[in-house]
C-alpha positions as CSV (number, residue, x, y, z in Angstrom):
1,X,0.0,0.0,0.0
2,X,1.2,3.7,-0.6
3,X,-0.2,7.1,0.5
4,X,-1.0,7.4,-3.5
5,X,-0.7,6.0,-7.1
6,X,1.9,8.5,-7.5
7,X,4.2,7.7,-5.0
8,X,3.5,3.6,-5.7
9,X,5.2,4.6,-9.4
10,X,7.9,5.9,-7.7
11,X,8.8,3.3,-5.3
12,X,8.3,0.5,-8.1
13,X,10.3,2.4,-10.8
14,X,13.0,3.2,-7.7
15,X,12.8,-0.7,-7.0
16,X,13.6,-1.7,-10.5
17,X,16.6,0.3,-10.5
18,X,15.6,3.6,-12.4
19,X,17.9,6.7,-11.3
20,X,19.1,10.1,-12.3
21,X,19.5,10.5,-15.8
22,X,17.8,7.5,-17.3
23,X,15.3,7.1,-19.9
24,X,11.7,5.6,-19.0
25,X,9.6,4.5,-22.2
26,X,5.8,6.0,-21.8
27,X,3.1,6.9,-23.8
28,X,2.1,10.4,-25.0
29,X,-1.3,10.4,-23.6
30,X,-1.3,9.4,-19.8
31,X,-2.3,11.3,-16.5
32,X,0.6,13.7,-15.6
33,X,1.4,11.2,-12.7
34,X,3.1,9.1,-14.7
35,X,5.6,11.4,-15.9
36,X,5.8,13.0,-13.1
37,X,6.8,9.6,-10.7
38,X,9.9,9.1,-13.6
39,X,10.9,12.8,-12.8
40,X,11.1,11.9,-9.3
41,X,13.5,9.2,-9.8
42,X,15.9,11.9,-11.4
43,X,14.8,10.3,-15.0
44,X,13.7,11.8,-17.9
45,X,10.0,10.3,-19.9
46,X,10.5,9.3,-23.3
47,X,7.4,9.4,-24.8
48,X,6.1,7.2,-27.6
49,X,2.9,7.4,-29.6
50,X,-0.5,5.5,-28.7
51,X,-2.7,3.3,-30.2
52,X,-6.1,4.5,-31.8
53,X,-8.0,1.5,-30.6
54,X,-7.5,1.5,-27.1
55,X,-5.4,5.1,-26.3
56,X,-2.7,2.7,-25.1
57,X,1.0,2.6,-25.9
58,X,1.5,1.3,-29.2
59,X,3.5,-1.7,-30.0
60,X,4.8,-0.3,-33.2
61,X,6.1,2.4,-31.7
62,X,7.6,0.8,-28.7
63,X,9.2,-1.6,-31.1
64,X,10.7,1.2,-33.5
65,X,12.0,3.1,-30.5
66,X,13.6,-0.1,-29.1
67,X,15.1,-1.4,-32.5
68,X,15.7,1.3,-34.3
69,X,17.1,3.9,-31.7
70,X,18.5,1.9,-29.0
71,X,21.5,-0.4,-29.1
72,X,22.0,-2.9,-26.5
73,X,24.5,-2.9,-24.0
74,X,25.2,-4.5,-20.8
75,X,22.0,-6.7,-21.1
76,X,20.2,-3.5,-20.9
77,X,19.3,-0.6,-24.2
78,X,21.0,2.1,-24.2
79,X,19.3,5.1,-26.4
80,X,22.0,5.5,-29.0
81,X,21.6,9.2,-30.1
82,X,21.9,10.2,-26.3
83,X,24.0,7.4,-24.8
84,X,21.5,7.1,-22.1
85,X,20.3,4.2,-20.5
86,X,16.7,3.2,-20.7
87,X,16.2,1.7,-17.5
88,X,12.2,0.8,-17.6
89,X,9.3,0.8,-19.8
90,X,6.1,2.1,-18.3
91,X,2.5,1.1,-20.1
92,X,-0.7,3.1,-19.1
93,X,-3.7,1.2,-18.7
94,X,-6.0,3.6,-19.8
95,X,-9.6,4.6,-19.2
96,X,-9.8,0.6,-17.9
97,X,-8.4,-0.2,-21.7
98,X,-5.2,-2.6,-21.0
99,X,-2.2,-2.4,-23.5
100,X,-1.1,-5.0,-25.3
101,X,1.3,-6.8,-23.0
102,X,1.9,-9.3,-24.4
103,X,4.5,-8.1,-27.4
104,X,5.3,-5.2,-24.7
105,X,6.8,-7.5,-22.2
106,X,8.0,-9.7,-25.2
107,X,10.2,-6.7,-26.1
108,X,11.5,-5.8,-22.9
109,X,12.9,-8.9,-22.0
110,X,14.4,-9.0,-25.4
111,X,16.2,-5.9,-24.8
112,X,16.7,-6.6,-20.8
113,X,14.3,-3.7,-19.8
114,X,12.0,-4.0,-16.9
115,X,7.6,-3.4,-17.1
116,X,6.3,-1.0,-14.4
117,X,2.7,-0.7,-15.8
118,X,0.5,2.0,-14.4
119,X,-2.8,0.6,-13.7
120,X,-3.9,3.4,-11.8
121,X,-7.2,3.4,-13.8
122,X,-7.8,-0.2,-14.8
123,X,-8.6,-1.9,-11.6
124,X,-10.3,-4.9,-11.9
125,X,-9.2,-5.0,-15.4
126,X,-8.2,-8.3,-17.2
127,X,-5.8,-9.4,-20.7
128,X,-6.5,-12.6,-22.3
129,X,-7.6,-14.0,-18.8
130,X,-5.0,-12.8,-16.2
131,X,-5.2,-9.9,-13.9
132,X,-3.1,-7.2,-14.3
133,X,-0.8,-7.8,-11.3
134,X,0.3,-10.9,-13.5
135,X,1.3,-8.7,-16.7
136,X,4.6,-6.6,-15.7
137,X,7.5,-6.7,-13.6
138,X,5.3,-4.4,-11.1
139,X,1.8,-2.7,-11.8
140,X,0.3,0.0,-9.4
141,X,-3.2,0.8,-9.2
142,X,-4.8,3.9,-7.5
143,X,-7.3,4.4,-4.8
144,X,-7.9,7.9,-6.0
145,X,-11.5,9.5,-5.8
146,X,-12.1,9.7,-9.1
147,X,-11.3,5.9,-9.7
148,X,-13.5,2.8,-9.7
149,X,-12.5,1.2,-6.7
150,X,-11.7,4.2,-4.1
151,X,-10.3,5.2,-0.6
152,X,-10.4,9.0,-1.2
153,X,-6.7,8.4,-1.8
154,X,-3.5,5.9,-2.0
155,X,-2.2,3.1,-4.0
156,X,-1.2,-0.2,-4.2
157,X,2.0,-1.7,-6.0
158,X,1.4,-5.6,-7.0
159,X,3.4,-7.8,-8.7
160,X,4.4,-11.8,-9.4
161,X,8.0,-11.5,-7.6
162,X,7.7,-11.3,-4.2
163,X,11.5,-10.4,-4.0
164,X,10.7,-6.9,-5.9
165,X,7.3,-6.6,-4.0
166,X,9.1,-7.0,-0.5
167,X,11.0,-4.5,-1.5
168,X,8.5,-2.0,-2.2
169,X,7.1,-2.8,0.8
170,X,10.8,-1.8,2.3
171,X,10.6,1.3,0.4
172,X,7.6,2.7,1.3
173,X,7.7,1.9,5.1
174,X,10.7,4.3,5.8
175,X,13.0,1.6,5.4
């Protein structure tokens, strides 16, 4: 649990390793949360363009960002132009429309990059059968009022490896 969506981005993009002066992979239409949760990691949003089915990050242009300005280094991408490291790749679920995850995390792990999906407005939301804690490295969902399922505020970060989750938990308990 965190005090907001917001501040679940940060500590799961933080857990993954994101830091000052990396590249995160997002789409161009999103809340301003999601950009602004990579800024507080010292990192700097690369923005790609959506899909005009479902307002999600679009595979093509994840793919052509990844292949065709990135090179890979270290078991990671680096983005070749800048020689800065993209350290995470960040779908939006949007408007409870889920991007395509499957060739998104097919990429990633092709190119060693990890998945912090915000699900902030998806809750309860499904791909091909599987909840969306079971679709990137880390998802977070939020607990905002204008959201589907609501507090009046915070977040929740969920994901399949309990090593990362635990330490989320670490990070957002004062450590």
């Amino acid at each position: 649990a965190t005090s907001s969506g917001t501040t679940g981005l940060h500590a799961a993009l933080t857990a993954v390793g994101v830091v000052r002066g990396d590249l995160v992979l997002a789409p161009s239409f999103s809340f301003i949360a999601s950009a602004n949760a990579i800024a507080h990691c010292g990192a700097t949003p690369w923005f790609v363009d959506v899909a005009a089915d479902s307002w999600c990050m679009s595979v093509p242009a994840l793919e052509w960002a990844l292949r065709d300005q990135c090179t890979r280094r270290d078991g990671g991408a680096v983005h070749a132009a800048s020689g800065r490291r993209l350290a995470a790749i960040m779908p939006v679920h949007v408007l409870g429309n889920v991007a395509d995850m499957q060739p998104i995390t097919s990429l990633a792990r092709e190119f060693g990059v990890p998945v912090v999906a915000d699900a902030a407005a998806a809750i309860g939301a499904t791909y091909k059968g599987q909840p969306l804690g079971e679709l990137a490295d880390l998802s977070v969902i939020s607990f905002n009022g204008n959201k589907t399922v609501t507090a009046g505020g915070g977040g929740a970060v969920v994901g399949r490896d309990s090593k990362l989750v635990d330490l989320v938990r670490h990070l957002t308990t004062t450590a």
